[in-house]
N, C-alpha and C positions, 0 to 999 in steps of 0.2 A: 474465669475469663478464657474465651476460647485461646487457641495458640493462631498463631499467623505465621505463614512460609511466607519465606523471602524468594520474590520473583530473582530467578536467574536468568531471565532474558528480558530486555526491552520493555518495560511494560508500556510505551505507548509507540506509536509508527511514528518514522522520520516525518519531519511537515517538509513542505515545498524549497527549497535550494533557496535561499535570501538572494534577492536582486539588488542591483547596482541602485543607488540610489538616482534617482531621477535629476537629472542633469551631471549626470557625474560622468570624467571621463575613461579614456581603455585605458585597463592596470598599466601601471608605471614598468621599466623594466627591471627597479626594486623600490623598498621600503621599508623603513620602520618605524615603532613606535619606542622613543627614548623617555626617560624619566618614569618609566610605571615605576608602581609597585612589586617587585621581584616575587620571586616564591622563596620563603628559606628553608635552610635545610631541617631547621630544629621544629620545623611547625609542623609538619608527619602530617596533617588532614591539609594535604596537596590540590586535591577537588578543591576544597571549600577554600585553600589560599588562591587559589586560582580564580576562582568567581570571584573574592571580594577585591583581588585586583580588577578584574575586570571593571566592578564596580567603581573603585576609583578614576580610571580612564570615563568613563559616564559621568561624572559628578558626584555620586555619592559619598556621604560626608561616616557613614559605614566604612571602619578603616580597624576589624573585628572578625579575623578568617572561622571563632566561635559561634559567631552570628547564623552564619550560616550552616555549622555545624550543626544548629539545631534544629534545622529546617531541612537539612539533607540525613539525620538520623548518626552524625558521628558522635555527636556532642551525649549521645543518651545511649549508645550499644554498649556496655562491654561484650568484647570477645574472642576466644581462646579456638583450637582445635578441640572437635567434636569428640573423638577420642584421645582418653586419656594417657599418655606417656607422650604425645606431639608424635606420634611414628613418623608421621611424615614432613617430619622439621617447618612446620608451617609458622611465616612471619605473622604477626598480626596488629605492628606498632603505627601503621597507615590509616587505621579506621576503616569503617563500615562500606565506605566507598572505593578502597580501594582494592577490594576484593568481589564487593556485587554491583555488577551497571544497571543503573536503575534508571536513567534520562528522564524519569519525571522528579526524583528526587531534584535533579538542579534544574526544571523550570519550577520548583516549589522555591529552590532558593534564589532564583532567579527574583519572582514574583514577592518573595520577601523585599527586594530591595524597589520593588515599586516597577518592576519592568517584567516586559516579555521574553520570551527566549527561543531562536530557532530552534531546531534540531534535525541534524543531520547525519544517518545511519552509516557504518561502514558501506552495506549494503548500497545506498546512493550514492555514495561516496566512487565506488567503482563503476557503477552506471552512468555516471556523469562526470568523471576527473574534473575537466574543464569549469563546467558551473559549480565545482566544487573551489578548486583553486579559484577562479574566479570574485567566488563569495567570500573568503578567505582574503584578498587580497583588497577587495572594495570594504569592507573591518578595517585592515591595519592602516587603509590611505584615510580614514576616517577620522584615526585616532586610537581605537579602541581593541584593544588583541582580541583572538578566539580562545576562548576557553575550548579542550582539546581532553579526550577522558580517554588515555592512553596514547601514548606518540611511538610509532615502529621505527625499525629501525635506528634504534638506539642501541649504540656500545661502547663501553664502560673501559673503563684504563684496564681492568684484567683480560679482554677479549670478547668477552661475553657481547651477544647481541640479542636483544629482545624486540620482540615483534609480537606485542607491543610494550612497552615499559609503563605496567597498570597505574601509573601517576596519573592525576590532573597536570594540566600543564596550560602555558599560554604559549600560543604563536604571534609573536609580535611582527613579524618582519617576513621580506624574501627577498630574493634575488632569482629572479626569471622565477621556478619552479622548486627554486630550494627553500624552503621554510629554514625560518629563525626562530628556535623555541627556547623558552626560557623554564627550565623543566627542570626536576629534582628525580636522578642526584645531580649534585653540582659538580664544581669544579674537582672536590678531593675526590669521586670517583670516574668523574670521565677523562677520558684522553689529555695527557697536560697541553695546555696551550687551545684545546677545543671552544672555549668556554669566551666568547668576546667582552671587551669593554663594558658593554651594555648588557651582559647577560645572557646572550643567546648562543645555541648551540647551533651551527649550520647543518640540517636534516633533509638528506633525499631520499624521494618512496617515503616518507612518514606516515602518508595517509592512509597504503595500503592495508596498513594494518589496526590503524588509528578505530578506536571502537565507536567512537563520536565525537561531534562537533558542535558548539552548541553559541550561535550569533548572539547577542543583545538584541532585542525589539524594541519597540514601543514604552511611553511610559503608559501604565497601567490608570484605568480610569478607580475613582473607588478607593487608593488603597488607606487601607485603617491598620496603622503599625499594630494597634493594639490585638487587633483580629488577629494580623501575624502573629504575634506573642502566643496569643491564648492559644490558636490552632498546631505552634511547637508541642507548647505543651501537651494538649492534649494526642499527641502522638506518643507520647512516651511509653503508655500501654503496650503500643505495636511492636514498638521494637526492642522493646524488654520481654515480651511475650512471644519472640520468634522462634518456632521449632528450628535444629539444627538442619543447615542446610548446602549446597554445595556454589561455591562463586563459579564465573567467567571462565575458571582454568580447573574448573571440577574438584576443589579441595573442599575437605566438609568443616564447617565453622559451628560453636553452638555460640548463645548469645545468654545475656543478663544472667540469673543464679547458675542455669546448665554450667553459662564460660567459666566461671567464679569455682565450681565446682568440679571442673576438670583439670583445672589449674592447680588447684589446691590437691587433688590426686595425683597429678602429676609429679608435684614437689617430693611428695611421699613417698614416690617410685627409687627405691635406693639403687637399681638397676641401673638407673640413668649418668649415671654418678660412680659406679664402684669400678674401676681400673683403669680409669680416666687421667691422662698427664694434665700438666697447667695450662697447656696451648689446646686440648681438647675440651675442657671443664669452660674455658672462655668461654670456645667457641657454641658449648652443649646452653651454656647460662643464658644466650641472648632469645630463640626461643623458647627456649621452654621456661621464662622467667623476665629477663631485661625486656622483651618485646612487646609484649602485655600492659608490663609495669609503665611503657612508654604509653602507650595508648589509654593509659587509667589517670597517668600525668598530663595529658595533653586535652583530655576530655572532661576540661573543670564547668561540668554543667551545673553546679552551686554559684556559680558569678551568672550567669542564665539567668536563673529562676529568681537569686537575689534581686538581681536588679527590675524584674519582672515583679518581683513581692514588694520593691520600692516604688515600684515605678506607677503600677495601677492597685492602689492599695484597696482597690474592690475585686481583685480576681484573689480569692479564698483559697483556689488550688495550690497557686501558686506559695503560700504561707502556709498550707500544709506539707508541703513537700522543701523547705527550705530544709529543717532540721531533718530531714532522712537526706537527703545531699550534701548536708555539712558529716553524715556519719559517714559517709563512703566519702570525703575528702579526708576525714579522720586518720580508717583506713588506707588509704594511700600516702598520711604524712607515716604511720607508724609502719607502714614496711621499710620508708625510708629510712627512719630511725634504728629499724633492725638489721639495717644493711650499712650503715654508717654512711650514706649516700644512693646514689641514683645507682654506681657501679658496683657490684657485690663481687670484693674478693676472689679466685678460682676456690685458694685452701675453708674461705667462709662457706662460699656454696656448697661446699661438698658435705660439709657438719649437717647430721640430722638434727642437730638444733636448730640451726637458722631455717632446714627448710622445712623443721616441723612447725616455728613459732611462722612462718611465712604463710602457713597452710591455714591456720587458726583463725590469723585476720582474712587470708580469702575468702575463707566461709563464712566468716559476719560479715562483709560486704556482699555476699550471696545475696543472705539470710534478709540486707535490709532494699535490695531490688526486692525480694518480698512483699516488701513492707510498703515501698515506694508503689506497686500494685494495687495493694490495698487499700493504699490512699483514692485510687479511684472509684472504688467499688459504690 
């Protein structure tokens, strides 16, 4: 099967600035939306919590940030840095999305839930501020937040200021021109007190750096869950089969046996590890090990497919690939087991035991993305 790069830029143009809805009246001089669905911290694929809140505000009875994950390509990447030892400390516990912008990925996940979805480029973003605010603000007097794929001007209780902070995020709310977002990280690393009642972080300038925008539309004519279903899956080739490539902010990523296989080099790298105190071995363990492991934990595409092999017990693919996705859950309950938990010790991690038996199982969860390929042939 051939390989496939991953677009690092846009792969479709911004559409048209969404309009006020026809009889509706000039924005408020604020507003919000109370009662959503928040983003939490523990759910790492932030994109995809973010659309299926969105979803909820809509009606959708989709209440499954996984759902979506397998329609935007989280739920089926793994993936590690391109090159082996992490040289350049690169996170990777966010998923697939929060490293490559892909704006047609979340109108696929969009159109999963049976709806359209604007899109609106940085680039119009600054062409038009107004009809961007604008748009933005005729959403939250609706009812319904913006899904938001990166918010700027965010900074963190350490000082740090990111422009943009690669999350999905929702904007729920404003005041005149200040955006109310309710965006990860949360509370324990933004400013104390920053963080309101409701959720939202008070953000000025957010948009300038904001990579996109992406409104609710229409409900879609046509839609057949099952299509959705089948059409996830049949993605999975793609993006198991993605040559190593570089996201947004130019870091290079490989994906499916590649990641599996750098990672697993990486453990074996004794360098990484030998004259390291306990406050350094922490800080070495999360990526080059905890970060991964999070992203391998949070990407349970075996409840996917399961429920897809229960559910349309005529889609065949589906019930072939069940037991190659319960082998790569396998492997991730036994690293757990080999770590005594999700946290692995500083004096554990350092042992060429635990990161040789660590390495062992990476390579047989490689070995059965392999396998999971095969299955399409």
């Amino acid at each position: 099967m051939p390989e496939r790069r991953l677009a690092t830029a846009p792969s479709i143009g911004s559409d048209a600035a969404p309009e006020r809805p026809a009889g509706g009246g000039p924005p408020r001089a604020s507003n919000r939306v109370r009662g959503y669905r928040r983003i939490g911290a523990h759910e790492n694929f932030f994109l995809c919590s973010a659309i299926c809140s969105a979803g909820k505000a809509l009606g959708s009875d989709i209440d499954d940030l996984l759902f979506y994950a397998a329609h935007t390509g989280d739920l089926f990447t793994p993936l590690y840095a391109a090159e082996a030892g992490n040289p350049d400390n690169l996170p990777c516990d966010s998923g697939l999305t929060n490293y490559f912008f892909d704006p047609l990925a979340v109108k696929k996940a969009f159109a999963a839930m049976g709806r359209g979805c604007v899109y609106l480029s940085n680039a119009k973003i600054r062409e038009d501020f107004r009809a961007a605010m604008d748009a933005v603000k005729a959403s939250v007097d609706r009812g319904v937040p913006v899904v938001a794929w990166g918010m700027g001007n965010v900074i963190t209780r350490s000082g740090t200021r990111h422009d943009p902070m690669g999350e999905g995020c929702l904007i729920g709310g404003y005041e005149g021109d200040t955006l109310l977002v309710n965006l990860y990280p949360g509370p324990e690393r933004l400013p104390e007190g920053s963080v309101d009642a409701d959720g939202y972080s008070a953000i000025e300038g957010g948009l300038d750096t904001a990579l996109g925008l992406f409104f609710a539309g229409e409900r879609l004519a046509g839609h057949d869950p099952r299509a959705v279903c089948q059409e996830a899956i049949r993605s999975i080739p793609l993006f198991l089969s993605l040559a190593p490539a570089r996201g947004y902010e130019g870091r290079a990523y490989a994906f499916g046996q590649r990641a599996f296989e750098a990672w697993a080099q990486t453990l074996l790298d004794d360098r990484l590890v030998e004259g390291r105190n306990e406050a350094q071995l922490r800080e070495a363990w999360w990526n080059l090990h905890g970060s991964p492991y999070c992203c391998v934990c949070t990407a349970a595409a075996w409840d996917f497919v399961g429920k897809a092999a229960e559910t349309y017990s005529d889609m065949d693919i589906a019930r072939r690939l069940l037991p190659l996705y319960g082998k790569l859950r396998e492997g991730k309950d036994e690293l757990w087991a080999l770590a005594g938990g999700f946290w692995v010790p500083a004096d554990v991690f350092a042992t060429r035991g635990f990161r040789a038996g660590a390495a062992e199982i990476l390579r047989r969860m490689g070995g059965v993305c392999a396998e999971i390929l095969r299955a399409f042939a």
